[in-house]
C-alpha positions as CSV (number, residue, x, y, z in Angstrom):
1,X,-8.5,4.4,17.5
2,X,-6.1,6.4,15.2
3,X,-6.2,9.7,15.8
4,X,-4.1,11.8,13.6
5,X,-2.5,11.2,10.3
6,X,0.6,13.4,10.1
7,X,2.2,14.2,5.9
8,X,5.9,14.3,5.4
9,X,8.0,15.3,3.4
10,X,11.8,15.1,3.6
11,X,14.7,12.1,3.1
12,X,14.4,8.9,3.1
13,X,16.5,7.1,5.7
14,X,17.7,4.1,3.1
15,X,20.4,3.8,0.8
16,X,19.2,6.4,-1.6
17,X,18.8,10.0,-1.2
18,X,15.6,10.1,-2.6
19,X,12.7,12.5,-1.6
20,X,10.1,10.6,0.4
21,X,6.7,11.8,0.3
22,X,4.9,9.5,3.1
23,X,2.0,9.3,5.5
24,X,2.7,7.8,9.0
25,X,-0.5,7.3,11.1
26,X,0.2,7.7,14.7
27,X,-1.3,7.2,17.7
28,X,-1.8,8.3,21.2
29,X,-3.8,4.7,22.4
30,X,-2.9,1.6,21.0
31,X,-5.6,-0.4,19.8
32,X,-6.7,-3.3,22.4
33,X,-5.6,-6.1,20.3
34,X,-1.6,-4.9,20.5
35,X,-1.1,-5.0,24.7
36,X,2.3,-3.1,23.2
37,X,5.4,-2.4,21.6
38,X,6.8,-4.6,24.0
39,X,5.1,-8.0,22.6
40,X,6.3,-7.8,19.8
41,X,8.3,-11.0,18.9
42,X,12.1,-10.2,19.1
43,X,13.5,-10.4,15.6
44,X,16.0,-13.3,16.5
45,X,12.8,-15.2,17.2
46,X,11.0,-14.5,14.3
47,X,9.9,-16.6,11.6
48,X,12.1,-16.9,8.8
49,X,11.8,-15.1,5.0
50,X,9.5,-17.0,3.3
51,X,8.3,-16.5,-0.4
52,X,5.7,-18.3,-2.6
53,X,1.6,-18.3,-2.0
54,X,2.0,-20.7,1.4
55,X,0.4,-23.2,2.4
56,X,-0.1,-24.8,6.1
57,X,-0.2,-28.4,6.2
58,X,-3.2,-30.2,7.0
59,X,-4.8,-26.6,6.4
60,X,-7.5,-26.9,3.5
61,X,-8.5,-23.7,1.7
62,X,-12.2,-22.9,2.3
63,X,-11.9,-19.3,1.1
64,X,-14.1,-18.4,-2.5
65,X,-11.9,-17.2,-5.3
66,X,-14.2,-13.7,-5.4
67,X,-14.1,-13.2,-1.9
68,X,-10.7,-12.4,0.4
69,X,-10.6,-14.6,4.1
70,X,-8.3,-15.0,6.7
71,X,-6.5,-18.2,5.2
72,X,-3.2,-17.1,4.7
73,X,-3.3,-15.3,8.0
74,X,-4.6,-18.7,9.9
75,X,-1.8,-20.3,8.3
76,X,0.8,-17.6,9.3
77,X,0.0,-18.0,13.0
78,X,0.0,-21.5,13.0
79,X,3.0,-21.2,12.3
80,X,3.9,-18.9,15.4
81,X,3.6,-15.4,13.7
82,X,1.4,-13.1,16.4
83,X,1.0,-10.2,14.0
84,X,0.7,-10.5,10.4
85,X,0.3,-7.4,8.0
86,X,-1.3,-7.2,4.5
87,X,1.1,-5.0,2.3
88,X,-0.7,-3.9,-1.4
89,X,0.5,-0.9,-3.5
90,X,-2.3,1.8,-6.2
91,X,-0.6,3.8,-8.7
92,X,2.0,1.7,-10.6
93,X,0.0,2.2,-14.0
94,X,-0.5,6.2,-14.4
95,X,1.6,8.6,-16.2
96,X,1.4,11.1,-12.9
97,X,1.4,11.1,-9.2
98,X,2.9,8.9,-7.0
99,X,2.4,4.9,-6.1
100,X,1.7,4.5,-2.8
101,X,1.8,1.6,-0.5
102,X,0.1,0.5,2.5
103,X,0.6,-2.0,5.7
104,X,-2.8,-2.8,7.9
105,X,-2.5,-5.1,10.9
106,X,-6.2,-5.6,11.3
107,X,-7.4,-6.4,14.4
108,X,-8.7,-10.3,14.0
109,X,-11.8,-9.6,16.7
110,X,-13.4,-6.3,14.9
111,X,-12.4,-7.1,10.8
112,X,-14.5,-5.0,8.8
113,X,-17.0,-6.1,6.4
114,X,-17.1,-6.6,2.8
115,X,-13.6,-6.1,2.5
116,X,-12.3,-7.0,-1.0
117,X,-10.2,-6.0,-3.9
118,X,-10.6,-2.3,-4.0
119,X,-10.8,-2.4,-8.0
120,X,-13.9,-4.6,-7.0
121,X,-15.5,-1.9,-4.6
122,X,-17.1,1.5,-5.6
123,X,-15.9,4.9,-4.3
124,X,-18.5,5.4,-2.0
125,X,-17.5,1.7,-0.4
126,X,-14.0,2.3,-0.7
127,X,-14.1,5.5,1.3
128,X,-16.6,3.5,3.5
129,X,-14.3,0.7,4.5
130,X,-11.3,3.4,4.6
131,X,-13.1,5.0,7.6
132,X,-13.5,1.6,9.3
133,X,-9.9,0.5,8.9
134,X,-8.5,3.7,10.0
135,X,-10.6,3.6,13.2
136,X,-10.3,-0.3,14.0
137,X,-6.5,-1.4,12.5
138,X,-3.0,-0.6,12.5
139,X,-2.3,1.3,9.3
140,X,0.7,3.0,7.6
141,X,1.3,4.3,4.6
142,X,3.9,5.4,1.7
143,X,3.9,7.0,-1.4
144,X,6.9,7.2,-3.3
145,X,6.8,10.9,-5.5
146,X,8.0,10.6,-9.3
147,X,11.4,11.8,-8.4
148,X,12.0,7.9,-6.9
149,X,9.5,6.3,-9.9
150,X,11.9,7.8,-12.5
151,X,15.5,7.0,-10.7
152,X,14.7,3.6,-9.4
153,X,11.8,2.4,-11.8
154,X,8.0,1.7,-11.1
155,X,8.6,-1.4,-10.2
156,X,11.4,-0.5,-7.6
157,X,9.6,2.4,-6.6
158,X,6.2,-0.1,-5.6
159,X,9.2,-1.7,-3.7
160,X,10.7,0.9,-1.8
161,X,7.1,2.0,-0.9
162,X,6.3,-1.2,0.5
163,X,9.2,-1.2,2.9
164,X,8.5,2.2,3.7
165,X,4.7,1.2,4.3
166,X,5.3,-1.3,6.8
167,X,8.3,0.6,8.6
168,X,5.3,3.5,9.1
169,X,3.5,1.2,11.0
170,X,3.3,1.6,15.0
171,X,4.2,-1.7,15.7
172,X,6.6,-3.9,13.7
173,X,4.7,-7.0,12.4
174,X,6.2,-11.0,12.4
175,X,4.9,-11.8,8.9
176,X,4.1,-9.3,6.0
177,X,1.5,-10.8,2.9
178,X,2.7,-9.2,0.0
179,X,0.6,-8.6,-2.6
180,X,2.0,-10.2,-5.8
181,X,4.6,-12.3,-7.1
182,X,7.8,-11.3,-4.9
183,X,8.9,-9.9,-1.3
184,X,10.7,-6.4,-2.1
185,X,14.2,-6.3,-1.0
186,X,15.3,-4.9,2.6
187,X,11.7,-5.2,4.3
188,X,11.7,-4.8,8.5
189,X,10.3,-8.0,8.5
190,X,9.8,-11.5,7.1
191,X,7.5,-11.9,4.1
192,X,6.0,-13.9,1.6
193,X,4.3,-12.9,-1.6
194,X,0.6,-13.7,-2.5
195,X,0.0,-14.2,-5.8
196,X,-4.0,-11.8,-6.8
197,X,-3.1,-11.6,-2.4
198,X,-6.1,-8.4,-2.7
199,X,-8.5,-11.1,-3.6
200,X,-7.7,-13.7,-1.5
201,X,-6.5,-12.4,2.0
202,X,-8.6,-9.8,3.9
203,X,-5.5,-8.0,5.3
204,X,-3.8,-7.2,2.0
205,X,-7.7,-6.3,0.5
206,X,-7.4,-3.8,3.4
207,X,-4.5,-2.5,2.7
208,X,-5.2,-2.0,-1.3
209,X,-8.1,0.4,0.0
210,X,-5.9,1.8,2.3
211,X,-3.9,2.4,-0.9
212,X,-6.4,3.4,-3.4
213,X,-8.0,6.0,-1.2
214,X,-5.1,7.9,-0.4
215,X,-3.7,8.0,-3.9
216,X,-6.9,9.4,-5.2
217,X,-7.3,11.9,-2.0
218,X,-3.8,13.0,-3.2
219,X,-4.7,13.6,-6.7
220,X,-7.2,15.3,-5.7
221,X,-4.8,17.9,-4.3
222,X,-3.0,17.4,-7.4
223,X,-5.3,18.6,-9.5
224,X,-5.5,21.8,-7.4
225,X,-2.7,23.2,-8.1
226,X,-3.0,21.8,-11.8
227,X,-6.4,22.2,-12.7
228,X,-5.8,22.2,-16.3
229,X,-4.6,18.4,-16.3
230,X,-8.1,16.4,-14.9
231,X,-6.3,14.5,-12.1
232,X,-9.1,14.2,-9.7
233,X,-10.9,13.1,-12.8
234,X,-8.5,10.3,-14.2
235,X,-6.0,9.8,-11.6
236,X,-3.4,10.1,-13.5
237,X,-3.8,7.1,-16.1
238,X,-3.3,7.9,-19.6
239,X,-7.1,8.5,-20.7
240,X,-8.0,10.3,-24.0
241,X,-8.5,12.9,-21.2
242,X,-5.5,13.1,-20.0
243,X,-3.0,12.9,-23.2
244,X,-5.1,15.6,-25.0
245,X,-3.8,17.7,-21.8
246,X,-0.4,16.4,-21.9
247,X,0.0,17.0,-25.9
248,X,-1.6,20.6,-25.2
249,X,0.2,21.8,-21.6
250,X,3.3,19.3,-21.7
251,X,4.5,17.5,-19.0
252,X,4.2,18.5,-15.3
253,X,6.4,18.3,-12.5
254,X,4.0,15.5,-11.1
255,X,4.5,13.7,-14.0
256,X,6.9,10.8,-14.2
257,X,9.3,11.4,-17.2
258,X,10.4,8.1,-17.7
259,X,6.9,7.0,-19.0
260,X,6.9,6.4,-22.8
261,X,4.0,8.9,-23.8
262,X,5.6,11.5,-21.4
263,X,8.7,11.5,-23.0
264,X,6.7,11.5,-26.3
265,X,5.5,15.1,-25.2
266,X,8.1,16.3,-23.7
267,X,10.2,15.9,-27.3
268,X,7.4,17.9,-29.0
C-alpha cells in the first residue's frame, strides 16, 4: 500500500535550473509484486531504447480499439523486461496551471477494473480508479509549474515531466510505454512510444488518471488562492469562462505567458 504522498517544491536536479513542482509517492512496504529494489534488472542488462507502437512476433493483437489491455505489456516481457511502466501526461492544452505527468507500475495480479482513457471516464470514476491505483500500484508523479512551460515549451515541458514522473517512482522500471508519438529525451530507462497508448495499454490508461486527477486536485488549490479566475471550474482551458476573467483580471502568476491569448491580455 502507499501510504503517504509527500509535495515538493524546490530544483530540479537536470540540466536546467528550473523550479520543480512534483509529487513523489513513497512508501514504507513495498507492494508484494516488487520482492525489492534489489530485483531490479541492472541497467547494463536492460533492454535496449526502443521507439515506434511495437509489436512481438508471433503475438496477435486481441485487444478492442475502445478498450486498453495488457498487449503491449505481454509483448514487453516477452521480450525480458520484468517491470514495465505506463507514462501519460494532463494539462498540455490550458492557458494556466501546470502539466503533469505520471508513471504506474501496476501490479499484473490485482489490475483494477474499468481502466481506460481518462477523457473517457467521469469524475466520479476517475477519482474512483485513482483510489484503487494509489492503493494497489507503483505510482509517481510530476508536474512541471509555468515557469518550465514558458522557458522550455509545452511540449518540452510534457517531456521533462515525464522523466521526472518515472524517476519519482520507488523502483526504477525496464521498459516505460509512452503515451504518444516519441520517447522524451534523457528518461531513467528504456522506452517506446504508443501511439492513442491511453486507449490501448491499461498501464498508460492508469497513469493518464493518475494524471488527470492530480491536475484537477491542484487546480482546485488554484483556484483558492484565485477565486476570481474559475479554475476548479475549467481547469485552466480557455473557456468563454475563463478569457472573460483573463480580459477583466489579467494574467496570473499561474498563468503560462507564452500562450497566445495570454500574451493577448497581458498587452491590453
Amino acid at each position: 500500500m502507499i501510504e503517504a504522498a509527500h509535495w515538493i517544491a524546490g530544483n530540479k536536479s537536470r540540466n536546467d535550473d528550473g523550479v520543480l513542482f512534483c509529487i513523489l509517492l513513497t512508501s514504507d512496504v513495498t507492494p508484494g509484486f516488487i520482492p525489492g529494489v534489489q530485483s531490479v534488472t541492472p541497467r547494463s542488462q536492460q533492454l535496449p531504447v526502443r521507439s515506434g507502437v511495437g509489436h512481438c512476433p508471433g503475438m496477435a493483437r486481441t485487444d478492442s480499439p475502445d478498450q486498453p489491455d495488457l498487449f503491449h505489456e505481454h509483448a514487453a516481457q516477452a521480450d525480458g523486461a520484468r517491470l514495465v511502466a505506463g507514462v501519460d501526461e494532463a494539462g498540455r492544452g490550458p492557458l494556466a496551471g501546470p502539466v503533469v505527468a505520471a508513471a504506474v507500475i501496476l501490479d499484473p495480479d490485482n489490475i483494477p477494473s474499468g481502466l481506460n482513457d481518462s477523457k473517457k471516464l467521469t469524475e466520479a470514476r476517475r477519482e474512483a480508479l485513482f483510489e484503487t491505483i494509489m492503493s494497489t500500484a507503483l505510482v509517481g508523479f510530476c508536474a512541471a509549474p509555468v515557469e518550465v512551460i514558458d522557458r522550455l515549451n509545452i511540449l518540452g515541458a510534457t517531456m521533462w515531466a515525464m522523466c521526472g514522473a518515472l524517476d519519482a517512482l520507488p523502483v526504477r522500471p525496464d521498459l516505460a510505454l509512452i503515451d504518444g508519438n516519441r520517447v522524451p529525451p534523457g528518461l531513467s530507462c528504456p522506452g517506446q512510444h504508443v501511439i492513442g497508448g491511453d486507449g490501448r495499454s491499461v498501464s498508460i490508461a492508469a497513469a493518464s488518471i493518475v494524471a488527470k486527477v492530480v491536475r484537477d486536485r491542484m487546480c482546485r488549490v488554484m483556484d483558492c488562492h484565485h477565486p476570481h479566475y474559475r479554475f476548479a471550474q475549467h481547469k485552466g482551458y480557455g473557456t468563454a469562462l475563463h478569457l472573460e476573467a483573463l480580459a477583466a483580471l489579467g494574467p496570473s502568476e499561474l498563468h503560462r505567458m507564452s500562450f497566445a491569448p495570454v500574451m493577448a491580455a497581458l498587452s491590453k
